[in-house]
C-alpha positions in Angstrom: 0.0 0.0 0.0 1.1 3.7 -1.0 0.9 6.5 2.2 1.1 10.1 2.3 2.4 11.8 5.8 1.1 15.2 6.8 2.8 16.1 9.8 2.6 19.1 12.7 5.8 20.8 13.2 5.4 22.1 16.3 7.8 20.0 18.7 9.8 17.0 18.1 6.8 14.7 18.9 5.1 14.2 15.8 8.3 14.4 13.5 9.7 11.1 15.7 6.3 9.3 15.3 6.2 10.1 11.9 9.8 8.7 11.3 9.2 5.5 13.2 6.2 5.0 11.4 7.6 5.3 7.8 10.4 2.9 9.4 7.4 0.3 10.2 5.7 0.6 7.1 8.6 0.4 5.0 10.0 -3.1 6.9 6.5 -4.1 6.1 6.9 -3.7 2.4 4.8 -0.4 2.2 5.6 2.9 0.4 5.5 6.6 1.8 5.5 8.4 -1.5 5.4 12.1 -0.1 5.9 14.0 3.4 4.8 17.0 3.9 5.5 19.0 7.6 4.3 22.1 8.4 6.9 25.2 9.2 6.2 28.8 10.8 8.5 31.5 11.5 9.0 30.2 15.2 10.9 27.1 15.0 13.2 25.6 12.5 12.5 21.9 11.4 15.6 20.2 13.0 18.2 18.8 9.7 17.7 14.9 11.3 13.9 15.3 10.1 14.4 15.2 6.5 17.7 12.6 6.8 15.6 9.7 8.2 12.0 10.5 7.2 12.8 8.6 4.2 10.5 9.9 1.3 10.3 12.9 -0.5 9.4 16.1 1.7 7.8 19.5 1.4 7.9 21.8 3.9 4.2 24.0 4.0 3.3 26.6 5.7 0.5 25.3 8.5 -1.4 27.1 11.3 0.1 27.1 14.3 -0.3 28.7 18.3 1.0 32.3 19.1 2.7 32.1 22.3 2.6 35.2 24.9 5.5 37.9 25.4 7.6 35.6 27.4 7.3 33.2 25.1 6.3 30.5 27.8 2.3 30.1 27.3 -0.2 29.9 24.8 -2.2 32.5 23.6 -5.6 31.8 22.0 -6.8 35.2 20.8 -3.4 36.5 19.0 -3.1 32.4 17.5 -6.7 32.9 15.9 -5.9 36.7 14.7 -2.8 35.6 13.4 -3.4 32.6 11.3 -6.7 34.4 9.8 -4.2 36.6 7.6 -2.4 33.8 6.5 -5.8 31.7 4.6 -4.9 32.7 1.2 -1.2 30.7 2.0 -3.0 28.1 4.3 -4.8 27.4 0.5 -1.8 27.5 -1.0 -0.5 24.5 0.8 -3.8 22.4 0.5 -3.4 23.3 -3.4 0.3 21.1 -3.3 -0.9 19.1 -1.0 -3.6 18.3 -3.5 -1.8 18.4 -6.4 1.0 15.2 -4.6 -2.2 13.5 -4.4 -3.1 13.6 -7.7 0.6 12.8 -8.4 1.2 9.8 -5.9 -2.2 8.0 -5.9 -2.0 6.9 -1.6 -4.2 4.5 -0.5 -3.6 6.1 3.0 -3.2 9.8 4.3 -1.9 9.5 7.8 -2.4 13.1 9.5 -0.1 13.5 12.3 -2.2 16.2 14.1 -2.0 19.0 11.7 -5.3 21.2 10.9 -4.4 20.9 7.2 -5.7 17.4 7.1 -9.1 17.9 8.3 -9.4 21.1 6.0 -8.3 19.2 2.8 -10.6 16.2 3.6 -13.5 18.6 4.2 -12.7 20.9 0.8 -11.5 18.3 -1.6 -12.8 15.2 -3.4 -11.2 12.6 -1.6 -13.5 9.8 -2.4 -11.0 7.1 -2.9 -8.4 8.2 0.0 -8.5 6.6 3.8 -8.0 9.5 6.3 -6.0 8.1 8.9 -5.0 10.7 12.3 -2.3 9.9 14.8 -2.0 11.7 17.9 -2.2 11.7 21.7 -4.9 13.8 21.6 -7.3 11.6 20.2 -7.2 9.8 23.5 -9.9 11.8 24.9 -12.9 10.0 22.7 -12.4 7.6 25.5 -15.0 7.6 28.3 -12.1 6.6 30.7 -9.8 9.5 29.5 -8.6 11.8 32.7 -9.4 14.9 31.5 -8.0 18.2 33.1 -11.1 19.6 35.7 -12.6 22.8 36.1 -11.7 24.4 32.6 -14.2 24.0 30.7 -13.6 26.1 27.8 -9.9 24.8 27.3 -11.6 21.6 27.4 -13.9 22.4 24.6 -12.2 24.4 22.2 -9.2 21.5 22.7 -12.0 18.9 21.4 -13.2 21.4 18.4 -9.4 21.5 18.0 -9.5 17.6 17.5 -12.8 17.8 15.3 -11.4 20.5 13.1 -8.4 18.1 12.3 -9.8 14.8 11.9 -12.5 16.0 9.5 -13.9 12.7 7.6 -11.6 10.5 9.5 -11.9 6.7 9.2 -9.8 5.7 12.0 -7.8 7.6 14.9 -5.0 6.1 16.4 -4.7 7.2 19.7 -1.5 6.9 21.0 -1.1 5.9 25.0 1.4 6.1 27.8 -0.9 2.9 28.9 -3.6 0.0 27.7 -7.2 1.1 28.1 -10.1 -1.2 28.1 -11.7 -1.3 25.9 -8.7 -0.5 23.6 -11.6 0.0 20.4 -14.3 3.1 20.5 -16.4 3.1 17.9 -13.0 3.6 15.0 -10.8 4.8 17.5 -8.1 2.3 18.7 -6.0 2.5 21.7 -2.1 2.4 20.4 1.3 2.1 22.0 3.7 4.9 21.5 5.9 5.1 18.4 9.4 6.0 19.8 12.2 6.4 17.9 14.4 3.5 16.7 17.5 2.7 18.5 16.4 3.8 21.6 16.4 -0.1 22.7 20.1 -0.2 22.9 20.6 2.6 25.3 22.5 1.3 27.8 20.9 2.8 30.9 22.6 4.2 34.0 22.0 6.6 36.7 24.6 9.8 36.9 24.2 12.3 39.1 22.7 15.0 36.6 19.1 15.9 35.5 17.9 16.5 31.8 15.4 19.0 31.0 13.6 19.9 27.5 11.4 22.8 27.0 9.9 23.0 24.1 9.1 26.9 24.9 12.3 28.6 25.5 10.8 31.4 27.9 11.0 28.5 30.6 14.8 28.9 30.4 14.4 31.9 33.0 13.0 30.1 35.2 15.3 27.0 35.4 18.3 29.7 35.5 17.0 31.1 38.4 16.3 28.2 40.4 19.9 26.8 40.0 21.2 29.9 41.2 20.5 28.7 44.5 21.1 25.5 44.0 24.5 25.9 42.0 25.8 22.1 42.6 22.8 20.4 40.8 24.5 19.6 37.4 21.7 19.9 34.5 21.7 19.8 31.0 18.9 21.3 29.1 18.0 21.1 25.4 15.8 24.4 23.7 15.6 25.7 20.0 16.5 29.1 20.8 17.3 30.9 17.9 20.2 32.4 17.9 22.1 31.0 20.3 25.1 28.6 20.2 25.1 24.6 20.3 26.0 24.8 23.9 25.2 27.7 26.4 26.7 28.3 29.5 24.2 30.5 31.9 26.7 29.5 35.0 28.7 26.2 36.1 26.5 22.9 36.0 24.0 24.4 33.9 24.2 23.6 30.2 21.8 24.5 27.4 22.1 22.5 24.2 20.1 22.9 20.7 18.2 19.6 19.7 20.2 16.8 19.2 18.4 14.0 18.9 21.3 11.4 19.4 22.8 13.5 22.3 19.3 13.8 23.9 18.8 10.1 24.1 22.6 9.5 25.5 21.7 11.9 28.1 18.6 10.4 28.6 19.6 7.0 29.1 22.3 8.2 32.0 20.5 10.8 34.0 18.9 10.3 37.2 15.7 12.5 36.1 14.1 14.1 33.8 12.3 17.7 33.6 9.3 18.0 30.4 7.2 20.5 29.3 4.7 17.5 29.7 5.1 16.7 26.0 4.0 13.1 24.9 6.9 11.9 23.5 9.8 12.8 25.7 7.6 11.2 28.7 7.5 7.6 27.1 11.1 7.8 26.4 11.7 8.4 30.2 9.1 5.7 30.6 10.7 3.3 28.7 14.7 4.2 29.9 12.7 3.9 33.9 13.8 7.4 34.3 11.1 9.4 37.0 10.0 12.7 35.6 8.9 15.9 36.3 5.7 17.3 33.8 5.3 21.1 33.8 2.4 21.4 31.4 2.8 24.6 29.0 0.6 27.3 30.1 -2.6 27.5 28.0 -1.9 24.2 26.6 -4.9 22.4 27.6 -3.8 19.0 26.2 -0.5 18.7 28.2 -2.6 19.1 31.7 -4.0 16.5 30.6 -1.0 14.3 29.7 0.7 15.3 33.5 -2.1 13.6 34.8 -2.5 10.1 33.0 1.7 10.5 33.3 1.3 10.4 37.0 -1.5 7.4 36.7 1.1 5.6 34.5 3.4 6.0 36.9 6.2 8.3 35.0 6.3 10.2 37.6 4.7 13.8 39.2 3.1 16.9 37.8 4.4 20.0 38.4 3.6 24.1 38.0 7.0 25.5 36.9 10.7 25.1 36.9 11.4 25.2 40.4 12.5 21.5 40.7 12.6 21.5 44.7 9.5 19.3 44.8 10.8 17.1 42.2 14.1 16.4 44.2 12.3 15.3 46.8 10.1 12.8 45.1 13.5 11.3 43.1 14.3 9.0 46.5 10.7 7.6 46.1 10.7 6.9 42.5 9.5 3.5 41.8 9.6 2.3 38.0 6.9 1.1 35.8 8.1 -2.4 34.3 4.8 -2.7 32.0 5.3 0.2 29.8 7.8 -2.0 27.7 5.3 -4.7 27.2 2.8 -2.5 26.5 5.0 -1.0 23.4 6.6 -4.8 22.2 4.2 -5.1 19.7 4.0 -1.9 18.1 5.4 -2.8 15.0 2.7 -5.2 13.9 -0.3 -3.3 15.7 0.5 -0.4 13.6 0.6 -2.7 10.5 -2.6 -4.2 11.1 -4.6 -0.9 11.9 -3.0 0.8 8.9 -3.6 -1.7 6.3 -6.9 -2.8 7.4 -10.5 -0.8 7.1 
């Protein structure tokens, strides 16, 4: 079977499912004829993206979130005002993306979470093509999912934020820090994660060092002020600062790299914990190297509230408000790994396979 990726760029967690994906189906004797990622003026799509995607790839201009001054949380009324002036662009890119269709023939578009996908299923004739989404997010079409209390508008415009993407979707793959029963809703279907390949042979170890990402760099601030006071905590930290060298140097024992995804999972594998801006991805690769974390959810950011807590219930590790990591050193001594997240994920490969090549 032929598929065409459409994938969000925002963070590093869709680009690694999408990788590990086209690594699946390709083992399995399938073909991704295009990629397409969306870009904004914000981040730069990391060089390692287009090296192991392996298929052709175009980069389009998608809508994305507008984050405040600080450039720590999100901020709904600038993202709506500032992706309205960009629709005649936003066309633009269903236009190509239209156009590969035409070109390729997919039996399969797998959306990875971008609004582009449930906009070109809604506006074009796509009579003969499976729409197929991927994300965490979808997680929450199941009556068991622990949803975030007592904000109820985040909660609903993050489900019209789901609808809008999976417009005339025939299956959602929800991916899962843990099993669910029942693993089937209706066509949604309770996945394991797709981490990234090679992250098996880590060699795991426990240094005295924490690793931090923040996937808004305005949280940088914060961590630099905490480890003034605590100057003999040695942390590394990885950001997308623009701007900035490969390796910053606030002070001694604090380190600030720029993605690297090789270094990241070497650090990984040897820290004693690890800090996330509650991102998906980052969390299952602690759970799977038994590495405790702490989950700071992005301000605004609805979804990640909601990951900090089925994090805690899967047993990564604890939520927490900001980068003051006093709580979390305290909670380190306690730790107690999860041993069933690894068989949870051991038969990713061939559940992926079947979902994807049967409708």
């Amino acid at each position: 079977m032929k598929f065409l990726f459409l994938v969000q760029g925002e963070g590093r967690g869709h680009m690694t499912q999408a990788i590990t994906l086209s690594k699946i189906l390709t083992l399995g004797g399938h073909e991704v004829v295009h990629t397409f990622i969306g870009k904004s003026k914000r981040r730069k799509i990391p060089d390692y993206f287009f090296a192991q995607i392996g298929s052709r790839t175009d980069t389009i201009l998608s809508p994305n979130f507008i984050l405040d001054k600080e450039n720590k949380s999100l901020n709904l009324f600038k993202s709506i005002v500032y992706n309205a002036r960009f629709l005649g662009l936003y066309k633009k890119s269903l236009d190509l993306i239209n156009q590969k269709v035409k070109e390729t023939h997919p039996d399969v578009f797998i959306n990875f979470y971008d609004f582009l996908g449930g906009f070109y299923f809604r506006l074009y004739n796509t009579k003969n093509l499976k729409h197929v989404c991927i994300g965490r997010q979808f997680l929450s079409m199941h009556p068991d999912f622990p949803f975030e209390m007592g904000r109820n508008i985040e909660k609903r415009l993050f489900l019209m934020n789901n609808w809008i993407t999976s417009q005339k979707c025939h299956k959602y793959l929800a991916l899962s820090f843990r099993p669910y029963k029942p693993l089937h809703v209706k066509n949604m279907i309770v996945v394991p994660p797709l981490l990234k390949s090679g992250i098996d042979k880590s060699i795991v170890i426990s240094e005295e060092f924490l690793l931090a990402y923040m996937v808004n760099d305005g949280y940088a601030e914060d961590l630099i002020s905490w480890h003034k006071n605590h100057p003999d905590m040695k942390i590394h930290c990885f950001w997308d600062r623009k701007n900035m060298p490969e390796k910053y140097m606030p002070h001694e024992n604090l380190t600030f790299h720029q993605i690297d995804n090789a270094l990241f999972t070497d650090l990984m594998s040897q820290c004693k914990g690890f800090i996330s801006t509650a991102g998906f991805e980052s969390v299952c690769e602690a759970l799977y190297l038994q590495k405790p974390v702490l989950m700071i959810p992005v301000e605004g950011q609805y979804e990640q509230a909601c990951n900090a807590i089925d994090g805690e219930l899967a047993g990564a590790g604890i939520k927490g408000k900001s980068f003051d990591l006093t709580q979390f050193m305290a909670f380190l001594p306690n730790y107690s790994p999860n041993n069933d997240f690894r068989k949870w994920i051991e038969n990713v490969n061939a559940i992926f396979l079947q979902e994807l090549t049967n409708f």
